[in-house]
C-alpha positions in Angstrom: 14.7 -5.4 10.7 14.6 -8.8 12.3 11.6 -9.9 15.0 13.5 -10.1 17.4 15.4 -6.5 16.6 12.2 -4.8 16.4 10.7 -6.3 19.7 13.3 -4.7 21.3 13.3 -1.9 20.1 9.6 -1.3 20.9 10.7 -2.1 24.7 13.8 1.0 24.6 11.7 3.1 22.6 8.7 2.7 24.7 10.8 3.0 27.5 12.2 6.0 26.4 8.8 8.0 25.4 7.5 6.9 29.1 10.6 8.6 30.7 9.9 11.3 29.3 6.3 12.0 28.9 4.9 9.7 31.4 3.1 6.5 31.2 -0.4 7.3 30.5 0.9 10.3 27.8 2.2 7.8 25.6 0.2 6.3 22.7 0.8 2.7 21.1 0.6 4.9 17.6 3.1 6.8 19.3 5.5 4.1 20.2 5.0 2.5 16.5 6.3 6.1 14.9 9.4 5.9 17.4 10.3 2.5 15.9 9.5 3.2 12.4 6.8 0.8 12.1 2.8 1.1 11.6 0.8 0.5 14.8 -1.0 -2.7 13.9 2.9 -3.9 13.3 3.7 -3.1 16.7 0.3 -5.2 18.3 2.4 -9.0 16.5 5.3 -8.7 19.1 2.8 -7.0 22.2 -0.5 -7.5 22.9 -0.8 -3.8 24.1 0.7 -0.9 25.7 0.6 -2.8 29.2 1.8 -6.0 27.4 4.9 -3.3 26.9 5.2 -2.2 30.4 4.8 -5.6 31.7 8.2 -6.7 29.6 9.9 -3.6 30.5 9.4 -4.8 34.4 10.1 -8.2 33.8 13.4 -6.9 32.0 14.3 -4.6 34.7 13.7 -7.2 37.6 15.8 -9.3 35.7 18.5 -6.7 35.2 18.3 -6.1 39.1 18.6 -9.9 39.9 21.6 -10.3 37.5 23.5 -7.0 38.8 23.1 -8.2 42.6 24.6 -11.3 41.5 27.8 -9.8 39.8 28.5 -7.5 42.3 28.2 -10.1 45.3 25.7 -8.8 47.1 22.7 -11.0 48.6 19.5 -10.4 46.9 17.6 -12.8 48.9 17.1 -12.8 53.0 19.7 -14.8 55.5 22.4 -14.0 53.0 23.7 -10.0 54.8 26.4 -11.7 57.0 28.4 -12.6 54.3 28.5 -8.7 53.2 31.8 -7.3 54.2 32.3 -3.4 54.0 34.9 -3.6 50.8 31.6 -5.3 49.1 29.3 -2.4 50.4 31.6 0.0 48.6 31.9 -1.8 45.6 28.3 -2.3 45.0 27.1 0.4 46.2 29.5 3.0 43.5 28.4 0.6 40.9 24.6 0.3 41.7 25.0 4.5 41.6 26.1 4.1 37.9 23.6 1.3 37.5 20.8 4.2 38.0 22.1 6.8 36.1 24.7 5.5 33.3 23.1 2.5 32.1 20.5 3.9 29.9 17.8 1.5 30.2 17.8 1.4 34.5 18.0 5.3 33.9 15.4 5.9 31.9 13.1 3.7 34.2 14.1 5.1 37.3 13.1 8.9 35.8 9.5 6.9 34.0 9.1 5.9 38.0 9.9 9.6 39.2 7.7 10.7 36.8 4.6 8.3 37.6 4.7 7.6 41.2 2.6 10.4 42.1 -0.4 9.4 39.8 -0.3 5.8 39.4 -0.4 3.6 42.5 1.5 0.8 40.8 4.8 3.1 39.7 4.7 4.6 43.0 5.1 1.4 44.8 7.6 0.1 42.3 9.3 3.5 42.8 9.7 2.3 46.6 10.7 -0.8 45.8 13.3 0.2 43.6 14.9 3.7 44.6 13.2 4.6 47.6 12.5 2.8 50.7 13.7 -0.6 49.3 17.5 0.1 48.8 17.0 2.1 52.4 15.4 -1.4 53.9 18.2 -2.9 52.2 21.0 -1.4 53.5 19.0 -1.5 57.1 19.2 -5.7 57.2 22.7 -5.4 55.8 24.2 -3.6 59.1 21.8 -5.4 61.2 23.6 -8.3 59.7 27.0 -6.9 60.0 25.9 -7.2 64.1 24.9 -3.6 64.7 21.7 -2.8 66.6 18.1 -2.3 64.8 18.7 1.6 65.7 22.1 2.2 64.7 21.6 0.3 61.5 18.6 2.4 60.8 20.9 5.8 61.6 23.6 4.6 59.3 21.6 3.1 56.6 19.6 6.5 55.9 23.4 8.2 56.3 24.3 6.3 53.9 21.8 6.3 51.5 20.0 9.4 51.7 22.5 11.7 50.0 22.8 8.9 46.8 18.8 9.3 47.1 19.2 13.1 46.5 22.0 12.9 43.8 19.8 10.8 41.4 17.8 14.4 41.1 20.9 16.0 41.0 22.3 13.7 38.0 19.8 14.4 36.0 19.3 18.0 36.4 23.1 18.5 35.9 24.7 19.5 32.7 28.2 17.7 34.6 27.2 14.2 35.2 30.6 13.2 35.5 30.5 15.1 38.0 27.6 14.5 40.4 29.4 10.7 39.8 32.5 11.5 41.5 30.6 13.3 44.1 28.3 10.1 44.8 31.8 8.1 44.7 33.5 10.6 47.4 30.5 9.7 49.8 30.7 6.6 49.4 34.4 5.9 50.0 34.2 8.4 52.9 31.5 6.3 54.9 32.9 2.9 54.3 36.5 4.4 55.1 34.6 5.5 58.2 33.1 2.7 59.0 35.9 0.8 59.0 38.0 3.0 61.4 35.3 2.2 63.7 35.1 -1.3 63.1 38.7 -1.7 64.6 
C-alpha cells in the first residue's frame, strides 16, 4: 500500500469509526486495526488521534469551499445578490445529497450528531455546518434577494427546517431514495413558490 494510499485511508477509516462510536470511543489502536496496519505504523503519517481529526476538518472545509464553488453559490459575504432562485434550487437539492450520499460529508455530519452534545468543539462545528449556519445562510441570501430582515428569517427556517429534520430521517430510513425525493419535492415546491410571488 502506497504512503499516500494508507494516509488516506486512516482519514475514511477514522472517519468512519468516529461516526459510529463517537470521537472519544475511538482508539488510535483501533483506527490502525481498521486499516490493517500496526499502531506505531499509523503515528508516521499522524502525529495523533487529533492530528486525525484535525485533517478530517481541514478536508471537510475544503470539500465545503469546493462544493459552494461548483454549484455557484457565494461562500463569502457581499456575494447573495448575485443568487437567483433557479441557483437556490439547484444548490440547495444538491447540498441535500452532499449530506447524505457522499460518504465522507455523511459520515461527518452523523460523527457531529453524535458529538455535539459532549464535546464543545463538535457542537459548534455541528452549528456551523448543519444547524444554525446553513439557517444564517439562507437568512443573508433573501435579505439579499431585497426581502426584509423578518421575512427572510420566516422563509429561511421554512425553508430549511424540514431539510434539517430529514437528515434524521435519511438515516433512520431503510428507503433513502426515498426521504431524497421527498427533500427534492420541498424544495421544488418553495422555489416554485417563491417565484409565483416574485411576479
Amino acid at each position: 500500500m502506497k504512503q499516500e494510499d494508507t494516509k488516506q485511508r486512516i482519514l475514511s477509516e477514522s472517519l468512519r469509526l468516529f461516526s459510529e462510536k463517537g470521537y472519544d470511543a475511538v482508539s488510535v489502536a483501533e483506527i490502525a486495526t481498521a486499516v490493517g496496519i500496526k499502531a506505531p505504523s499509523l503515528y508516521k503519517h499522524y502525529k495523533s488521534k487529533r492530528d486525525i481529526f484535525d485533517s478530517i476538518l481541514k478536508k471537510m472545509s475544503e470539500a465545503d469551499s469546493n462544493f459552494a464553488d461548483e454549484n455557484d453559490m457565494p461562500n463569502i459575504d457581499g456575494g447573495y445578490e448575485r443568487v437567483m432562485i433557479e441557483s437556490i434550487r439547484s444548490f440547495s437539492i444538491d447540498m441535500f445529497k452532499h449530506w447524505t450520499c457522499d460518504e465522507f460529508s455523511a459520515r461527518f455530519r452523523r460523527m457531529l450528531s453524535l458529538e455535539r452534545f459532549k464535546n464543545p468543539e463538535m457542537a459548534e462545528l455541528y452549528k456551523n455546518y448543519i444547524s444554525s449556519g446553513p439557517l444564517d445562510y439562507m437568512i443573508d441570501v433573501f435579505v439579499g434577494m431585497n426581502y426584509s430582515l423578518d421575512s427572510a428569517k420566516q422563509l429561511a427556517l421554512s425553508f430549511y427546517a424540514p431539510m434539517y429534520l430529514l437528515y434524521t430521517v435519511y438515516d433512520e430510513s431503510e428507503n433513502k431514495e426515498e426521504i431524497i425525493l421527498l427533500a427534492e419535492k420541498h424544495i421544488n415546491n418553495f422555489i416554485d413558490n417563491l417565484k409565483e410571488k416574485s411576479q
